[in-house]
BALUMVO-505293 format. One record per residue: x, y, z of N, C-alpha, C in turn. Coordinates in steps of 0.2 Angstrom, whole numbers, padded with zeros to 4 digits, always signed. Example, Ala and Ser with C-alpha at 12.3 -4.5 7.8 and 13.67 -1.06 7.14 Angstrom:
// BALUMVO-505293
+0066-0028+0039+0062-0022+0039+0066-0016+0039 +0064-0011+0035+0068-0005+0036+0064+0000+0039 
***
This chain:
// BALUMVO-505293
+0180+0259+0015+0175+0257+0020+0168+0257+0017 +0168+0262+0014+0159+0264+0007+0160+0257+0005 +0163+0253+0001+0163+0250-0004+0162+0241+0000 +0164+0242+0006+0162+0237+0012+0155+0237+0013 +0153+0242+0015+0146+0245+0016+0142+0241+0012 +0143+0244+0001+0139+0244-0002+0141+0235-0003 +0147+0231+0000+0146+0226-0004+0141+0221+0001 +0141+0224+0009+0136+0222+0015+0130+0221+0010 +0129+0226+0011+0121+0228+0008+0118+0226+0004 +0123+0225-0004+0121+0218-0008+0120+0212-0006 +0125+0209-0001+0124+0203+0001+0119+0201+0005 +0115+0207+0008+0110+0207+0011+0104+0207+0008 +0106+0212+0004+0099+0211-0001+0097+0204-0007 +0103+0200-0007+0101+0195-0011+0099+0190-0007 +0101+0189-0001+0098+0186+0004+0092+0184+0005 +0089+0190+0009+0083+0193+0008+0078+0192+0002 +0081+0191-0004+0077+0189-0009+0076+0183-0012 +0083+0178-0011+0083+0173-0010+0078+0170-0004 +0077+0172+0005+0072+0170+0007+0065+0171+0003 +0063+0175+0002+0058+0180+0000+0054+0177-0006 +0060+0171-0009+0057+0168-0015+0056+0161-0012 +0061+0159-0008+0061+0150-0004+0054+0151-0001 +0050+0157+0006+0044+0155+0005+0039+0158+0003 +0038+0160-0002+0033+0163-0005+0032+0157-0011 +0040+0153-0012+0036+0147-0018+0032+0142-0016 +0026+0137-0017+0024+0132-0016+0029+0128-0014 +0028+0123-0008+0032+0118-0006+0030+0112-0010 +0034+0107-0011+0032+0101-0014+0027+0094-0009 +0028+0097-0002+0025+0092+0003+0019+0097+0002 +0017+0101+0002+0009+0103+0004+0003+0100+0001 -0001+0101+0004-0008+0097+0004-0012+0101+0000 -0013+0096-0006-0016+0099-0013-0023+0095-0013 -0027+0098-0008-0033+0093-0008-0037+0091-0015 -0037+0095-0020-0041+0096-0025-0036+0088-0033 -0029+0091-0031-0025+0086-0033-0026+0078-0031 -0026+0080-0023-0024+0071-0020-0032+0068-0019 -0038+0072-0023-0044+0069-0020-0044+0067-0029 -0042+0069-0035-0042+0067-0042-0037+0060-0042 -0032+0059-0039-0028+0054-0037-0031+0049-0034 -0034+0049-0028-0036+0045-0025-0044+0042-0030 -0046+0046-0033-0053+0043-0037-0050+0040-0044 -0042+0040-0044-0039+0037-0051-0038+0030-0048 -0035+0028-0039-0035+0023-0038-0042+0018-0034 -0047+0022-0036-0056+0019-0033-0057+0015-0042 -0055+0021-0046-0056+0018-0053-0050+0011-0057 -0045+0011-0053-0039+0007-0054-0043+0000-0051 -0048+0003-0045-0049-0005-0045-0055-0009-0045 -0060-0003-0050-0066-0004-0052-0064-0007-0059 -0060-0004-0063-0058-0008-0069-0056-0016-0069 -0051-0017-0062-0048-0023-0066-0054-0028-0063 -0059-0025-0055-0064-0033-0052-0069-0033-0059 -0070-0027-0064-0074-0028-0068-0072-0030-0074 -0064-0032-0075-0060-0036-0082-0061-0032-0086 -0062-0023-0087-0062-0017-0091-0054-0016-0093 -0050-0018-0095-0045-0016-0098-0045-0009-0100 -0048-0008-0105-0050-0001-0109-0048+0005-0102 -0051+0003-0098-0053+0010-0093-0048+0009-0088 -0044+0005-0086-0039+0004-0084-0033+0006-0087 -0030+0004-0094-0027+0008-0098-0028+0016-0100 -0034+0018-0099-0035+0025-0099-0033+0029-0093 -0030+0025-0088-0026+0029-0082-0021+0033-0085 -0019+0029-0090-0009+0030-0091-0010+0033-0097 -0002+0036-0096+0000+0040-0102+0000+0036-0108 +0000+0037-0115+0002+0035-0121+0008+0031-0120 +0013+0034-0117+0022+0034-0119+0021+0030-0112 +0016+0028-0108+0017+0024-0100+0023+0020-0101 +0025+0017-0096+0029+0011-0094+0027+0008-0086 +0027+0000-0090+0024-0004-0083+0030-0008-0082 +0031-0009-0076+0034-0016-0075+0031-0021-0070 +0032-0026-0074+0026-0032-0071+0031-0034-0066 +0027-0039-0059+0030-0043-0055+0037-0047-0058 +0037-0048-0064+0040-0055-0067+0044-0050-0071 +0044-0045-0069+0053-0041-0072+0052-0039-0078 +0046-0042-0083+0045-0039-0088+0043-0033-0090 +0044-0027-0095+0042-0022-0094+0038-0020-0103 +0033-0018-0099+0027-0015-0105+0031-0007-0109 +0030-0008-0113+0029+0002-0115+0022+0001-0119 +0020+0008-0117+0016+0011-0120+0009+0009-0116 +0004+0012-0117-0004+0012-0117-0007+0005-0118 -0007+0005-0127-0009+0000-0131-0006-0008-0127 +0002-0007-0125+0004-0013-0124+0002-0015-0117 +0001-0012-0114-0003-0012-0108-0009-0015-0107 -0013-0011-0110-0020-0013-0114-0022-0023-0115 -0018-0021-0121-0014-0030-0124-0016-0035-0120 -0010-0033-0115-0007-0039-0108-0010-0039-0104 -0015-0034-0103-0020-0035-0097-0025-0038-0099 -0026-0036-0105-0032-0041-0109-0032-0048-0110 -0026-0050-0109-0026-0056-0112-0025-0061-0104 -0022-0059-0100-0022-0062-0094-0028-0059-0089 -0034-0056-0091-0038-0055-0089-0044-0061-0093 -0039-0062-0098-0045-0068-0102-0044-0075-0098 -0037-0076-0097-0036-0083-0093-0035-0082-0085 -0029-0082-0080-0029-0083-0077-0032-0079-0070 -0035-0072-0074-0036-0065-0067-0044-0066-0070 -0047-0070-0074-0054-0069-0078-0058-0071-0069 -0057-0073-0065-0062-0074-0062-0058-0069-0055 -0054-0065-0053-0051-0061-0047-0053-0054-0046 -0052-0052-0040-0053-0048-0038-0048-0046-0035 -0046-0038-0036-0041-0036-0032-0043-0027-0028 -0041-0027-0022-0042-0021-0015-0038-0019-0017 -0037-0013-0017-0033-0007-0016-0032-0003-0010 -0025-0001-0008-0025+0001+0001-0019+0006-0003 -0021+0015+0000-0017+0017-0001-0011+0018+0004 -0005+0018+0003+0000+0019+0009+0003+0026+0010 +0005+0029+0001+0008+0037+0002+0007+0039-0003 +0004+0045-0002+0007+0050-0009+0009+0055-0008 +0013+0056-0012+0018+0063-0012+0021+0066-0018 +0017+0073-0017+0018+0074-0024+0026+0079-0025 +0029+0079-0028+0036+0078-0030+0039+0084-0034 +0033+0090-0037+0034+0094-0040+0026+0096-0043 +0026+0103-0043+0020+0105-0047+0015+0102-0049 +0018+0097-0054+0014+0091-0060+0017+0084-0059 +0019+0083-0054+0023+0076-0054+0020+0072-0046 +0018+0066-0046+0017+0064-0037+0019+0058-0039 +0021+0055-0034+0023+0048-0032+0017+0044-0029 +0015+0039-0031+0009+0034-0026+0013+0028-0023 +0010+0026-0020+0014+0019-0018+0007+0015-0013 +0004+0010-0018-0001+0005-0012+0000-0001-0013 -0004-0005-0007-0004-0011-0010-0010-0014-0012 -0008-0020-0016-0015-0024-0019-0015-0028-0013 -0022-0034-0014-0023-0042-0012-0025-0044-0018 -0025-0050-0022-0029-0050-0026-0031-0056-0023 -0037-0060-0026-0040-0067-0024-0043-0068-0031 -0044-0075-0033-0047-0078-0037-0041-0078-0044 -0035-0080-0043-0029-0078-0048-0030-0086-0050 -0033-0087-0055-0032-0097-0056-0029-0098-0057 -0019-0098-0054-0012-0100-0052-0015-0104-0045 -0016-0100-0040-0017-0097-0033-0023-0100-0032 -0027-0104-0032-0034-0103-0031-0037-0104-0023 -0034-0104-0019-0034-0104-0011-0029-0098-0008 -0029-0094-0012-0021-0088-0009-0025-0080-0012 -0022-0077-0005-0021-0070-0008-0015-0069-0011 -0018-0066-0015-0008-0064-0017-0009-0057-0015 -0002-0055-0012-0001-0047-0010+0004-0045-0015 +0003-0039-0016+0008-0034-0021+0008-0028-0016 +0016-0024-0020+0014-0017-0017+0017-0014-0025 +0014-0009-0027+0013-0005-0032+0017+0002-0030 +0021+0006-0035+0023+0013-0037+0021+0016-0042 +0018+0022-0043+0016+0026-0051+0020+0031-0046 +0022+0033-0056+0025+0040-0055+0021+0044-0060 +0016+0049-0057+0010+0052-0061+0011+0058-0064 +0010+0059-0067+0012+0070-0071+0004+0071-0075 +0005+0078-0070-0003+0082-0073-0001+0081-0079 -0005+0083-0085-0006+0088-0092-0012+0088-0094 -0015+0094-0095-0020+0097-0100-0024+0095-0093 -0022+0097-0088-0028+0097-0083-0030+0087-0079 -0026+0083-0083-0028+0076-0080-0021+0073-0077 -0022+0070-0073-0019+0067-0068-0014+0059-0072 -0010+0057-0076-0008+0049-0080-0006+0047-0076 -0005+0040-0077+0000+0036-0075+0008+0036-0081 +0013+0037-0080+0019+0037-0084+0024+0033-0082 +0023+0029-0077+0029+0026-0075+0026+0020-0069 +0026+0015-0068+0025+0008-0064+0024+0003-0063 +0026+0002-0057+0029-0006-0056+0027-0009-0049 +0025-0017-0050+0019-0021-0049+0025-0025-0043 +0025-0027-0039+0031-0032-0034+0026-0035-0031 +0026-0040-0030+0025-0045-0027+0028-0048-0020 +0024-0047-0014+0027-0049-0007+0030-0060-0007 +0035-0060-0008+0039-0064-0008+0034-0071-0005 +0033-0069+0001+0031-0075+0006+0022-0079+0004 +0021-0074-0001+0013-0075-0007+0017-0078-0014 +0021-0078-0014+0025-0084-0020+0029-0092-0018 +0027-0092-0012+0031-0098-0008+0024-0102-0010 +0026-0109-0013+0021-0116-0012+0018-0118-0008 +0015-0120-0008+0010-0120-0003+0012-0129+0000 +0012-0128+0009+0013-0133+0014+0013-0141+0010 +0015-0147+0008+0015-0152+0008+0012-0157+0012 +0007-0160+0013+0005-0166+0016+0011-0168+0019 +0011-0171+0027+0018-0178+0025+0015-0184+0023 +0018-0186+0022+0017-0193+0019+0017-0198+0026 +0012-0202+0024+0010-0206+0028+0014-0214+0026 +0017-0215+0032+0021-0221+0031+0016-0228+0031 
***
């Protein structure tokens, strides 16, 4: 019966410490005002970069090792290539656009790690030149050394802003 007792009492006790750790740890949902207001001034700056065709400062969101993936399934590595491709399609078809930024969620996911997910509009895309094109955007961000990167994301494009635009009928 003792040996009932003490084995009660351990399983009590590891219980007990088990809760004792579950809350006293930081939750993953809680509201990191000081994190989500450096985040939110990363997406003020995401869209001050591209109305103003700054690649450089744009590519300074993200991590060195980033990865992007473009609407068109293509996918970037790194900073530098990033950098590249938005430079060079900021020379042609986006040199005259504008794009909004609306955030939809963020949740940060661990310690050093949150999810974003917004969407764009953009206007002035010389494809498109009567259309907004809508996106909706994922980063997957990881603090280090105190700053906030982008390491992981990808660009979709709302379907129904890819459709061709209405036809005249033809007049018999």
């Amino acid at each position: 019966m003792a040996s009932r007792r003490a084995q009660l009492r351990g399983l009590v006790a590891i219980i007990a410490l088990t809760v004792a750790a579950f809350l006293s740890a930081p939750t993953v949902a809680e509201d990191r005002p000081a994190d989500r207001a450096e985040i939110l001034q990363m997406l003020t700056r995401w869209e001050e970069a591209w109305n103003t065709h700054d690649m450089n400062a744009l590519a300074s969101l993200f991590r060195e090792d980033a990865v992007w993936v473009l609407w068109t399934g293509e996918v970037w590595t790194g900073r530098a290539r990033f950098e590249a491709g938005m430079n060079e399609v900021h020379k042609t078809v986006y040199r005259n656009s504008i794009q909004r930024e609306q955030l939809e969620e963020l949740v940060f996911i661990g310690p050093d790690a949150a999810v974003v997910r917004f969407q764009s509009t953009l206007t002035g895309d010389a494809r498109y030149p009567d259309r907004s094109v809508r996106s909706r955007k994922m980063l997957v961000l990881t603090k280090s050394e105190g700053q906030w990167r982008i390491g992981w994301g990808q660009n979709t494009r709302f379907l129904a802003d890819m459709q061709p635009a209405p036809q005249p009928a033809k007049r018999q």
